[in-house]
C-alpha positions in Angstrom: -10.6 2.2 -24.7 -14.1 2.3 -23.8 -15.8 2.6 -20.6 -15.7 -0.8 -19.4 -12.2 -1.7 -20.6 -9.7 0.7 -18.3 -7.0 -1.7 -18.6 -6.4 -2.8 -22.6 -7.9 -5.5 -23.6 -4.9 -6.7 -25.9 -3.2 -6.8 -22.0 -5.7 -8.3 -20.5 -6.1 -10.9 -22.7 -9.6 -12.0 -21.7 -12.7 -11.7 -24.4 -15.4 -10.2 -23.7 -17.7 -13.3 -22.9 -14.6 -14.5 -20.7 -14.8 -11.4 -18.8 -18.0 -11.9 -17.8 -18.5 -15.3 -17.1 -15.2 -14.5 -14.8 -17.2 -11.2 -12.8 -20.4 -13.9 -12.6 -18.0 -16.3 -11.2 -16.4 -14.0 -8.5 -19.1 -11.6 -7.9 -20.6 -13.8 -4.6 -17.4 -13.9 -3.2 -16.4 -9.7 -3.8 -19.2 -8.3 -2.6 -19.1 -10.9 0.4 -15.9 -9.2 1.0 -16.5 -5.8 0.3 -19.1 -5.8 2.9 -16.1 -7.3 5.5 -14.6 -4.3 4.4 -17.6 -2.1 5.3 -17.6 -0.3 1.9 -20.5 1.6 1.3 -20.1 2.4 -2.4 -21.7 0.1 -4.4 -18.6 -1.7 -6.6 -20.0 -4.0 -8.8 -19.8 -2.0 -11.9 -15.8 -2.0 -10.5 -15.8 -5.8 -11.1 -15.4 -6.4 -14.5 -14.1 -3.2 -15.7 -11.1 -3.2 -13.4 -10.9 -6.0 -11.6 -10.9 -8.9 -13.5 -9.0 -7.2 -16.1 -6.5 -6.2 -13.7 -6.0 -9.6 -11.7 -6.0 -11.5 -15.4 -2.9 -9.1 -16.1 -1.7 -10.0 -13.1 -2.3 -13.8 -14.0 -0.6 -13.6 -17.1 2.7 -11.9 -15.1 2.8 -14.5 -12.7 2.4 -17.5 -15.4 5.5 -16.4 -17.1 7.6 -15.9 -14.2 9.5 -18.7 -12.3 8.9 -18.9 -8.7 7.0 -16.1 -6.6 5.3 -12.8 -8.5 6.1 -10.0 -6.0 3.9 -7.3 -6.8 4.6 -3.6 -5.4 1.7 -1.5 -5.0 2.0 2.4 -4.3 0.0 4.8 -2.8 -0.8 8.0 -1.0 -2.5 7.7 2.5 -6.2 7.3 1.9 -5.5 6.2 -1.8 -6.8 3.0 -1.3 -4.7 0.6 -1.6 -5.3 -1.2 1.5 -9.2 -2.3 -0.4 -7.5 -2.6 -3.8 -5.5 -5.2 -2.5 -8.3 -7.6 -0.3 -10.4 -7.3 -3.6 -8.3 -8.4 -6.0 -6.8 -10.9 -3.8 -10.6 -12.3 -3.5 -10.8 -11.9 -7.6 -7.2 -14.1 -8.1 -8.0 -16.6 -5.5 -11.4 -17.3 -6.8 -11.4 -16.3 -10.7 -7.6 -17.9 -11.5 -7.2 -20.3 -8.4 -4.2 -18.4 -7.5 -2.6 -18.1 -3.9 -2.1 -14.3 -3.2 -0.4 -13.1 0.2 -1.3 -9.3 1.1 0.3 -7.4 3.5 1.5 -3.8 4.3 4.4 -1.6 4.5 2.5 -0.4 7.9 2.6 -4.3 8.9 6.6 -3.8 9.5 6.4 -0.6 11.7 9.3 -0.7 14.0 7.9 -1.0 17.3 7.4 2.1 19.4 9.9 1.5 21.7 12.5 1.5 18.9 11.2 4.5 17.1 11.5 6.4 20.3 15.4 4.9 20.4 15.3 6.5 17.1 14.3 9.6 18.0 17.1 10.0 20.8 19.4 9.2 19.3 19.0 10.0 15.9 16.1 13.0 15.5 12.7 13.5 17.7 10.7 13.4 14.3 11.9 9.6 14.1 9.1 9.1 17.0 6.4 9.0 14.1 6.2 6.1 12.3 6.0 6.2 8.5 8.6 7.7 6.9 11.8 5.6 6.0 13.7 4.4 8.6 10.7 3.6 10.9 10.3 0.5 9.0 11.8 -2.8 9.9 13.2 -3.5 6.6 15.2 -6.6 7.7 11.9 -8.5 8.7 10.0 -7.4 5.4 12.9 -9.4 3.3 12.4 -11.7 5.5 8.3 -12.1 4.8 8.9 -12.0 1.4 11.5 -14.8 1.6 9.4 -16.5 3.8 6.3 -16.3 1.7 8.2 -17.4 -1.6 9.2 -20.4 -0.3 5.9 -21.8 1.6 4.9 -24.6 0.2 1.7 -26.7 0.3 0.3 -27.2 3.9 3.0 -24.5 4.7 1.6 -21.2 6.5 3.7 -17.9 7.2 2.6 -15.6 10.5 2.7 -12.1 9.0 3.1 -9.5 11.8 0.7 -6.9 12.1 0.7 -3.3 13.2 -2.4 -1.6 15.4 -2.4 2.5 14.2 -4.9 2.8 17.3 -2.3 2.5 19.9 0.9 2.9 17.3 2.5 -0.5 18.0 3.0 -3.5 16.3 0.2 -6.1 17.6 1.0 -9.6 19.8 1.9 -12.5 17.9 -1.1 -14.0 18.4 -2.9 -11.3 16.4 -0.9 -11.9 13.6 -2.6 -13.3 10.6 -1.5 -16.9 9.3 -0.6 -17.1 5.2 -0.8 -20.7 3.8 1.1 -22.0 1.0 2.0 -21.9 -1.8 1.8 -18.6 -2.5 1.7 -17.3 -6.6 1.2 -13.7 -6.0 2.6 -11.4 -2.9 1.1 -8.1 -3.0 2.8 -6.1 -0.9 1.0 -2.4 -0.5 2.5 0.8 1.3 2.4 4.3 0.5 6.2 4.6 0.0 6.6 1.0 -1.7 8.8 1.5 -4.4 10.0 5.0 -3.9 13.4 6.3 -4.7 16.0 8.8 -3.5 15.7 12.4 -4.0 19.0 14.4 -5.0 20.7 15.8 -2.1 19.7 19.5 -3.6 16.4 19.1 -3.5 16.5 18.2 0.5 18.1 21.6 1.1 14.5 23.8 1.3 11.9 23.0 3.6 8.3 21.4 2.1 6.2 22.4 5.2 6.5 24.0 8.7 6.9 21.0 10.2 10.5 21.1 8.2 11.1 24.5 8.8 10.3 24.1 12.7 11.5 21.1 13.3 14.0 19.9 11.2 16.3 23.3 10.6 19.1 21.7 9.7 17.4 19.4 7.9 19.5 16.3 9.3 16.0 14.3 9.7 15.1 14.3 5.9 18.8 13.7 5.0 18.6 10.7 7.3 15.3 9.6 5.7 16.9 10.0 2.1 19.9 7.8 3.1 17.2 5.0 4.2 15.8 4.7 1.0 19.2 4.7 -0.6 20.5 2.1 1.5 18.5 -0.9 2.7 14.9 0.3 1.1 16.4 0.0 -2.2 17.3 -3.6 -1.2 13.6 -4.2 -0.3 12.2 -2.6 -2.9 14.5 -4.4 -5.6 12.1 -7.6 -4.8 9.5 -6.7 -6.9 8.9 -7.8 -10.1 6.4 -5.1 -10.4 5.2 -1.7 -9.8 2.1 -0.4 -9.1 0.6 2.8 -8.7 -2.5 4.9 -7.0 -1.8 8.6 -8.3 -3.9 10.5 -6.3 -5.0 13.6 -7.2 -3.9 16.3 -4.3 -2.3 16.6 -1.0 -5.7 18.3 -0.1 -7.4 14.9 -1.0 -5.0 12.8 0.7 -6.3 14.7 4.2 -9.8 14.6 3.7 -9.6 10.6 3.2 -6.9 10.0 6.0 -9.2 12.0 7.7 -12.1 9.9 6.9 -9.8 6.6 8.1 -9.2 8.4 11.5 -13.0 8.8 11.9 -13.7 5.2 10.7 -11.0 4.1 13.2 -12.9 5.5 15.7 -16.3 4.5 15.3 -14.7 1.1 15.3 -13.0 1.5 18.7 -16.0 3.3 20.1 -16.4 4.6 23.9 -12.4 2.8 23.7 -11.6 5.6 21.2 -10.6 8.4 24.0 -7.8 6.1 24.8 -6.5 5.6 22.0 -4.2 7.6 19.7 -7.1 8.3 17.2 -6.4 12.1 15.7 -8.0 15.4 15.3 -7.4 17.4 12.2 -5.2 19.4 13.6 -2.9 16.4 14.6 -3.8 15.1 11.0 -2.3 18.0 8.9 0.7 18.1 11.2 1.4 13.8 10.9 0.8 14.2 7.2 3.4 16.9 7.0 6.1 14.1 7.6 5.0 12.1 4.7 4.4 15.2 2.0 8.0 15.6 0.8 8.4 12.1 -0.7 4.7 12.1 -1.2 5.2 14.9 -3.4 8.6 13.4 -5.0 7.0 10.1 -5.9 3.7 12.0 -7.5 6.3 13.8 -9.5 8.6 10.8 -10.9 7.0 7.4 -9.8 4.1 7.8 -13.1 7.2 7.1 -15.8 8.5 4.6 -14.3 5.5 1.9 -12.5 4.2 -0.5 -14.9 0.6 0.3 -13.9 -0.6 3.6 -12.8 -4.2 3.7 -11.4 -5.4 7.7 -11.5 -8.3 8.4 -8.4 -10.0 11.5 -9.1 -11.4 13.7 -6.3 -14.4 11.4 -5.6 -12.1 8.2 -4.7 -12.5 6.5 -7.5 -9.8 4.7 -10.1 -10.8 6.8 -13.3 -7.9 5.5 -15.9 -5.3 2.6 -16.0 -2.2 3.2 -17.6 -0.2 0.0 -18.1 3.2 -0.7 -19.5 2.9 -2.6 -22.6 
């Protein structure tokens, strides 16, 4: 491959004068939305060498599938995935007139009123939302059915969580998909995971294990969850994607970066809200770094595209299934 080709061009499928006249025809509209996204890295050089390759793979997926593509894409916290996502959304709509729906793992958080039900009457670490079992997985089958099945002049409310104040948002706030939709890209950092053996839950990761979960009856829980009704969400994708990020050391520094965003954006509201200090940080992360660590290990042979972000944040090599 060469610099500007990091997903094959005999997978892609695009020449090279295609490729380009595709980035001139999408550029406006990405960098209109990058700026929504308040990125401050300049990624236009990221247009046509992963973009447009990657949505025209995408494309070609969806073109030989009957019915609704349901794209899986996973990721540590901080990978990215939330930005990958809103860009190559913009990219399908406007380069392959495709309808793409986008939403989030986080966008099904159980409420947190029924995580703290959780937590009494299951396990106290149930109280933080993220690991399975603090999803509702019920309504994100439900999306996705919902999604497939718009048709034209047809819109879906997709429910939406606010991490400011850890609760799931008003209806009103939710955000309004229209149909039909081709493409349903559906991002989370534990989208797609698997299982661990029931050895492997027996020593602690962290000291949040060791402290707080002894007897380990929390983790055990969380590994029945993704046996159970997690593998029933998760066997509605058609594909796999991954962010491999490159440390659990990097996945602080950018969730730590998101917390600090997340308060700028709240401002003199911020004190109020349940924005966290590195300390706090490094002890929520601690829930997510067993499967974090699990799905780093095994998820790489088994996605269809793996996406590796080197220490600077940025997707250095694509990896796809041929």
């Amino acid at each position: 491959m060469t610099e500007k080709d990091l997903i094959s061009p005999s997978q892609h499928g695009l020449i090279p004068a295609e490729k380009k006249a595709l980035a001139d025809t999408v550029r406006p509209f990405f960098l209109a939305e990058a700026q929504t996204l308040q990125i401050a890295d300049d990624l236009s050089h990221t247009l046509e060498e992963l973009y447009v390759p990657l949505a025209a793979w995408l494309a070609d997926k969806a073109s030989g599938k009957k019915g609704t593509l349901v794209v899986g894409v996973n990721g540590a916290q901080g990978a990215g995935k939330s930005t990958l996502c809103a860009l190559l959304k913009t990219v399908l709509k406007r380069g392959f007139d495709l309808g793409v729906a986008f939403f989030s793992i986080d966008d099904i958080y159980r409420t947190r009123a029924e995580r703290q039900r959780l937590a009494q009457q299951i396990h106290p670490l149930f109280a933080t939302r993220g690991v399975p079992g603090t999803h509702d997985v019920e309504l994100g089958l439900e999306l996705i059915r919902r999604l497939s099945d718009a048709g034209p002049g047809q819109s879906v409310a997709i429910t939406m969580f606010d991490k400011a104040v850890d609760d799931r948002c008003p209806p009103p706030c939710w955000k309004e998909v229209e149909g039909p939709v081709d493409i349903i890209l559906f991002e989370g950092w534990c989208v797609g995971a698997r299982p661990q053996d029931e050895e492997s839950l027996a020593t602690p990761v962290n000291s949040l294990e060791a402290d707080e979960d002894q007897g380990g009856e929390w983790r055990k829980e969380v590994n029945t969850q993704l046996a159970g009704p997690y593998a029933q969400l998760f066997a509605r994708l058609d594909l796999l994607l991954m962010l491999k990020v490159p440390s659990m050391e990097s996945i602080f520094r950018w969730r730590n970066l998101q917390e600090r965003k997340l308060a700028q954006a709240h401002g003199d509201d911020a004190q109020s809200m349940r924005i966290m200090d590195e300390q706090d940080l490094r002890r929520f992360i601690m829930h997510y770094e067993r499967l974090t660590r699990h799905m780093l290990e095994e998820m790489p042979k088994r996605a269809d595209l793996v996406m590796d972000v080197n220490e600077e944040h940025q997707i250095c090599q694509v990896l796809a299934k041929t």
